[in-house]
C-alpha positions as CSV (number, residue, x, y, z in Angstrom):
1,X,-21.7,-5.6,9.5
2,X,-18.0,-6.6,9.2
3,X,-17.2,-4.6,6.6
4,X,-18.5,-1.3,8.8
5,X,-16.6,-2.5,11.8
6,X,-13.2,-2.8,9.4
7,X,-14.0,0.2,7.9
8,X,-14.4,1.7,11.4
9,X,-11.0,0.4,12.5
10,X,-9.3,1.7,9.3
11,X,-10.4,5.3,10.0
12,X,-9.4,4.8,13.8
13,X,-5.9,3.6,13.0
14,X,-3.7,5.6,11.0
15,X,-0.9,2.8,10.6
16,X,-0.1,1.3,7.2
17,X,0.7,-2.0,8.9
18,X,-3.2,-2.0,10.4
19,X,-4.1,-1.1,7.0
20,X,-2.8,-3.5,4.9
21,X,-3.9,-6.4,7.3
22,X,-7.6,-5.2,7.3
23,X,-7.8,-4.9,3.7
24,X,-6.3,-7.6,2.5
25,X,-6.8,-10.4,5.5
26,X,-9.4,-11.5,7.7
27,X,-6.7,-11.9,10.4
28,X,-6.8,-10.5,14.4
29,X,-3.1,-8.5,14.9
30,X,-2.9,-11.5,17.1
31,X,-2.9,-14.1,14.3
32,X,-0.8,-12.3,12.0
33,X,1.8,-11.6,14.7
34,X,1.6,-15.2,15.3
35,X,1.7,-16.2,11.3
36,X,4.7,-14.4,10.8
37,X,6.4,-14.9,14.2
38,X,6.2,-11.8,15.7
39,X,5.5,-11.2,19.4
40,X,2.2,-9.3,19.5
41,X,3.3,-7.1,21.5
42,X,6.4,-5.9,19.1
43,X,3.7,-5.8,16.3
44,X,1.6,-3.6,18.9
45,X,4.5,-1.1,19.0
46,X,5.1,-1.0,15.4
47,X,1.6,0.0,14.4
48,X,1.5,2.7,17.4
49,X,4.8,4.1,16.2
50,X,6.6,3.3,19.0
51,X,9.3,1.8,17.3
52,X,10.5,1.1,14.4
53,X,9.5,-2.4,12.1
54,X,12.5,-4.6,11.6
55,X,12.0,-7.6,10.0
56,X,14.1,-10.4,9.6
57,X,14.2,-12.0,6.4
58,X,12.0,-14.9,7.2
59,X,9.8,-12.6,8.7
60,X,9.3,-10.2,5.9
61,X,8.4,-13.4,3.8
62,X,5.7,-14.5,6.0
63,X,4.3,-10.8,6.2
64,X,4.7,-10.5,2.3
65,X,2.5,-13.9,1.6
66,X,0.0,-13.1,4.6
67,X,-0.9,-9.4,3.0
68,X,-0.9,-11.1,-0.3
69,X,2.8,-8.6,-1.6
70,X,4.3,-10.5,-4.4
71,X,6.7,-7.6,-5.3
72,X,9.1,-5.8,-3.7
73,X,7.9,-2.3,-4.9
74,X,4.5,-3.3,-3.7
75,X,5.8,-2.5,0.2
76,X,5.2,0.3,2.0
77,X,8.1,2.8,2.8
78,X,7.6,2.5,6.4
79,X,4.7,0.3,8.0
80,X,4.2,2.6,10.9
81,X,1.5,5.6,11.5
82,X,1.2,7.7,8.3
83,X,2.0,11.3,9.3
84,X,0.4,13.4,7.4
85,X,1.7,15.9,5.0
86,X,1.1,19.2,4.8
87,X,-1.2,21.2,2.0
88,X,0.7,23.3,-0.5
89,X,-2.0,25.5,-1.2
């Protein structure tokens, strides 16, 4: 039953922040806000696209370890809502 309610949540949020943390972390935004001292509600507006993620150093360090990113070219471009790209054909 977990796994249909994170599946559900991936398909309802289009951020790459969101999905990274459901994939790879049993964590609430809450607790990984917390883990990598964010306020929740900064992380809120991230994932919404409301404004743009910047990370301190130390911050970017917690967020690596909690999503399990060991190298640097395993980040996401930007960790906000993907917008999607149009067809070519």
């Amino acid at each position: 039953m977990a796994k249909q309610r994170r599946r559900k949540k991936l398909q309802e949020n289009e951020s790459t922040l969101e999905i990274l943390r459901l994939e790879r972390t049993n964590l609430s935004q809450d607790e990984l806000a917390i883990r990598c001292e964010i306020p929740r509600s900064t992380y809120q507006r991230w994932v919404s696209g409301k404004t743009e993620v910047r990370l301190s150093i130390p911050q970017l360090k917690l967020l690596c370890k909690e999503l399990s990113i060991e190298r640097i070219d395993e980040l996401p471009d930007d960790f906000g809502p993907i917008v999607p790209q149009p067809n070519d054909s």
